[in-house]
N, C-alpha and C positions, 0 to 999 in steps of 0.2 A: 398620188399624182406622180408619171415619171418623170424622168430628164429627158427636158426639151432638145430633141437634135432633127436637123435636116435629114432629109428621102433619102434610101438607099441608092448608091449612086446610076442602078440601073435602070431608076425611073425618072432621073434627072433631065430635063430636056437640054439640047447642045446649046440654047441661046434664049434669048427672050427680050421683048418690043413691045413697047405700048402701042397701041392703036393712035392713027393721025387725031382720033378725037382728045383721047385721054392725053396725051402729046403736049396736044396744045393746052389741056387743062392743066399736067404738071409742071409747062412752062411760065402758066399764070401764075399757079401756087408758091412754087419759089420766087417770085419775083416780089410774093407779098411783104418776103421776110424782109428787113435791115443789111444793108451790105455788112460780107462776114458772116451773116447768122442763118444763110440759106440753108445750114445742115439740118435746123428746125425742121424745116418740109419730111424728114425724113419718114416718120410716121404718117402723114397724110400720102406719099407718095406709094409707102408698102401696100398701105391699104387700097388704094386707089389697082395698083398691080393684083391685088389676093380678088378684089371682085371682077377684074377681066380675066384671070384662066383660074378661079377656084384656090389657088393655095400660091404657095409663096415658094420659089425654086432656088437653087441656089445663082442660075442665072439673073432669077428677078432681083436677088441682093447685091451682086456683081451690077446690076445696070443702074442700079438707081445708086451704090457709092460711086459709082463714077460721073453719074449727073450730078450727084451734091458736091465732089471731089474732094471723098470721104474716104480712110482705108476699111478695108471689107471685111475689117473683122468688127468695126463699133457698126456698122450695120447690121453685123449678124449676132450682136450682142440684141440687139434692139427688137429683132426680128425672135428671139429664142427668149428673151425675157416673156414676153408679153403672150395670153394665149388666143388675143384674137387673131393672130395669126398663125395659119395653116399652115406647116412645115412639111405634109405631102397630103397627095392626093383625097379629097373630102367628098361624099356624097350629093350624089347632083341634084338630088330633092332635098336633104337637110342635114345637116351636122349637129349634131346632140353634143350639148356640153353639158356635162351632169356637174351641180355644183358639190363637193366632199366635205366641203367650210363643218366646223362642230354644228352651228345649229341645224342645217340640214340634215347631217349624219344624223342626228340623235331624232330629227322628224321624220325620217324612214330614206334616207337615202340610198341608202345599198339595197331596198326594194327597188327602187327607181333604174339603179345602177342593172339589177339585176334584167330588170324588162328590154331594158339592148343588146346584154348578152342572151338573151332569147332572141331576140328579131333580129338583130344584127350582126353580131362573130362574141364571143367570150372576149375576145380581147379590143382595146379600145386601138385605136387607131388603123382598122381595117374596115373596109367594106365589106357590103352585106351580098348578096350573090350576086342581082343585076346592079349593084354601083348605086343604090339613090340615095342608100342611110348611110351613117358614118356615128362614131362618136365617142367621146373623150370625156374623163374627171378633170374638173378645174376648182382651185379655189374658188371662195367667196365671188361670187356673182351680183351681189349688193344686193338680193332680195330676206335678206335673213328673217324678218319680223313673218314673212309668207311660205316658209319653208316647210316641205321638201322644193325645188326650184330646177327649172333646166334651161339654158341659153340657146335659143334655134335660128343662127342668125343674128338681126338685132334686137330681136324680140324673145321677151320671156315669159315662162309660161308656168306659174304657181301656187303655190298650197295644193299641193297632186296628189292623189292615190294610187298606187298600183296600176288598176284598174282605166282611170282616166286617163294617167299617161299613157297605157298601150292602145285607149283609141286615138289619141294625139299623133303618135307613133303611125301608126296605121294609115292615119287620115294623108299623113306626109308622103309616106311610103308609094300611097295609091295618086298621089299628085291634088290631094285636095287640101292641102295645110292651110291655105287661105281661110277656107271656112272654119277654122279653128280660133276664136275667139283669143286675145292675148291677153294676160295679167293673171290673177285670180280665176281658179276654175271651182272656186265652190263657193259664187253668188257675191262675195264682200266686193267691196269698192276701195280699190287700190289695198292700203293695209288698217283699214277702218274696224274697227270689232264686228263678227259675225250680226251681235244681236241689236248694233247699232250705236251711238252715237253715247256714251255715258257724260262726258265733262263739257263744259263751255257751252251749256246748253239751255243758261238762263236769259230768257227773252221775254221779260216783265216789261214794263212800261216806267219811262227813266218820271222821275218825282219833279214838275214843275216846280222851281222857288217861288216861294210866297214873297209880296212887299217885304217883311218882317225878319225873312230869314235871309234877305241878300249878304254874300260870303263879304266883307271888308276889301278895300281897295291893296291889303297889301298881301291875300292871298293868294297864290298861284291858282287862275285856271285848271283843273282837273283834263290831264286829255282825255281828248274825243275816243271815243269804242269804236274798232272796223264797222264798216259796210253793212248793213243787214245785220249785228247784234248788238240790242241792247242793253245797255245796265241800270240797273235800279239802285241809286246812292241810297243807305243806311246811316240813320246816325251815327252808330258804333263803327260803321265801315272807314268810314269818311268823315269824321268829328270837325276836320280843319275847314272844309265846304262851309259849314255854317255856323254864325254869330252867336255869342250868347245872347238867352235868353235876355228881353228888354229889364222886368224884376232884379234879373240879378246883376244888368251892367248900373242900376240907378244905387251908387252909394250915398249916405247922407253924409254932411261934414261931421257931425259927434263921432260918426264911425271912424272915419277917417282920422281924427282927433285922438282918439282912443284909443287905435292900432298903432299910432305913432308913438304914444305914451307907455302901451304895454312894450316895443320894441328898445324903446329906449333904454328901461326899465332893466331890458333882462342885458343889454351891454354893459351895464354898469356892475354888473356883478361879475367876480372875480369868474375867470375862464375854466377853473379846475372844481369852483365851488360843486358845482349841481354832481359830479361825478364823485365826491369826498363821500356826500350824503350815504350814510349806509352801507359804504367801502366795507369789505374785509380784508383789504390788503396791505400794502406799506405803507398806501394813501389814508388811511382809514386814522379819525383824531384819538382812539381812543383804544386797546385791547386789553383784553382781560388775561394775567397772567396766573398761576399758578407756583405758588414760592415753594422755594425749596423743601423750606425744613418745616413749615406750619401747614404749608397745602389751602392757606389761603387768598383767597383771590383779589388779587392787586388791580389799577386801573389804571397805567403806563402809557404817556404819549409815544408815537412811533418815531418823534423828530429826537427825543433826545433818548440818551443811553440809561439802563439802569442799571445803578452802582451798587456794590453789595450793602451798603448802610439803608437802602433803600428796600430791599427785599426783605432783611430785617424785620 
């Protein structure tokens, strides 16, 4: 992509004027902003100037900082940042913006790139012999999921071949770009999978509650599924939807009884005991040592010390 700069100064025009239409349109448009914040307009007004004479002059950046009463260099900051604007002269049936983003390049861009410098000059930013093609590398064009892609105006034209873009090209060239279909030109629907529709594409018939199984008053509602899909709750999906079973809510009092007495039971025993059981560690009541001088096996608690009269 190169660096964006203004027309050689010898195709610069001396001046430049909105139309009484466009006039009173830019004087609406500024007026939408908040007093102070009219330099906003400044984009909508560039634009509005690049679709009455094709490209952006350096008189049209001179007239419109002085309508927002801007200096003329943050206008032409604005004007060279950005590449929907045409910084000279563009083809009067179409300007190709080739997108050079990685994923395009890696889906055949510099084929793409290449079918302009065939039809139109080797180099970007010339016209083609009678003036109607034109066209330029631009970063990312937002169609990346459809790539290779090219910008023609406001419309774009993607997932391309060689082949298809040069009738695309052609179809422009001869004044029929209309009849050229936009978006996707190998059949998918916007950036939908070729072979169709793979996820979210469960439309079973949703599980009327039975008497029996109505969810409790203190569980949340499940939301509602969009428009036209719907879901089929699973036990396993969805466990909190529904009540237990009646069997298992009906306890009798022995149980109850019983549960309280096995609980009780186990709080009353010391906190450490159940973890002592079968220890082999420092917790452990009981280890077997092996003495000194006889090599027989002793059986030594781990709370107290053992003294040599003991090993004895």
């Amino acid at each position: 992509m190169s660096v964006r700069r203004l027309a050689d100064e010898s195709i610069q025009p001396a001046s430049f004027a909105f139309t009484k239409e466009n006039a009173a349109w830019a004087k609406k448009r500024i007026a939408m902003y908040p007093e102070g914040r009219q330099q906003s307009a400044v984009i909508p007004l560039l634009m509005r100037a690049q679709e009455q004479d094709g490209w952006v002059s350096r008189a049209t950046i001179e007239t419109v900082a002085d309508m927002l009463d801007m200096p003329y260099i943050r206008v032409l900051e604005v004007a060279t940042f950005y590449t929907q604007f045409q910084l000279q002269p563009v083809g009067s049936r179409a300007h190709i913006q080739v997108c050079g983003t990685t994923p395009c390049m890696l889906r055949g861009a510099e084929d793409i790139r290449a079918v302009c410098q065939k039809h139109i000059h080797p180099d970007p930013h010339h016209l083609n012999e009678d003036g109607t093609l034109s066209w330029e590398e631009v970063e990312c064009a937002g169609a990346c999921v459809n790539a290779p892609m090219v910008t023609i105006g406001f419309d774009t034209y993607e997932d391309l071949t060689p082949n298809r873009f040069e009738e695309i090209l052609i179809a422009f060239r001869d004044g029929k770009g209309d009849t050229i279909p936009t978006g996707p030109q190998n059949g998918r629907r916007f950036s939908a999978p070729l072979d169709g529709q793979t996820t979210l594409i469960d439309v079973s018939e949703p599980v009327e509650p039975s008497p029996t199984t109505t969810a409790p008053a203190d569980v949340p509602t499940p939301p509602a599924t969009r428009p036209g899909r719907k879901r089929k709750i699973e036990d396993e999906a969805a466990p909190a939807v529904r009540s237990p079973a009646p069997q298992e809510a009906e306890v009798s009092e022995a149980e109850v009884e019983a549960e309280k007495a096995r609980i009780s039971g186990r709080t009353r025993r010391r906190p450490d005991q159940a973890m002592r059981e079968g220890a082999t560690g420092a917790e452990s009541p009981a280890i077997e040592k092996t003495g000194s001088k006889t090599g027989e096996k002793v059986k030594t608690t781990s709370r107290k010390p053992v003294s040599p009269e003991t090993k004895e």
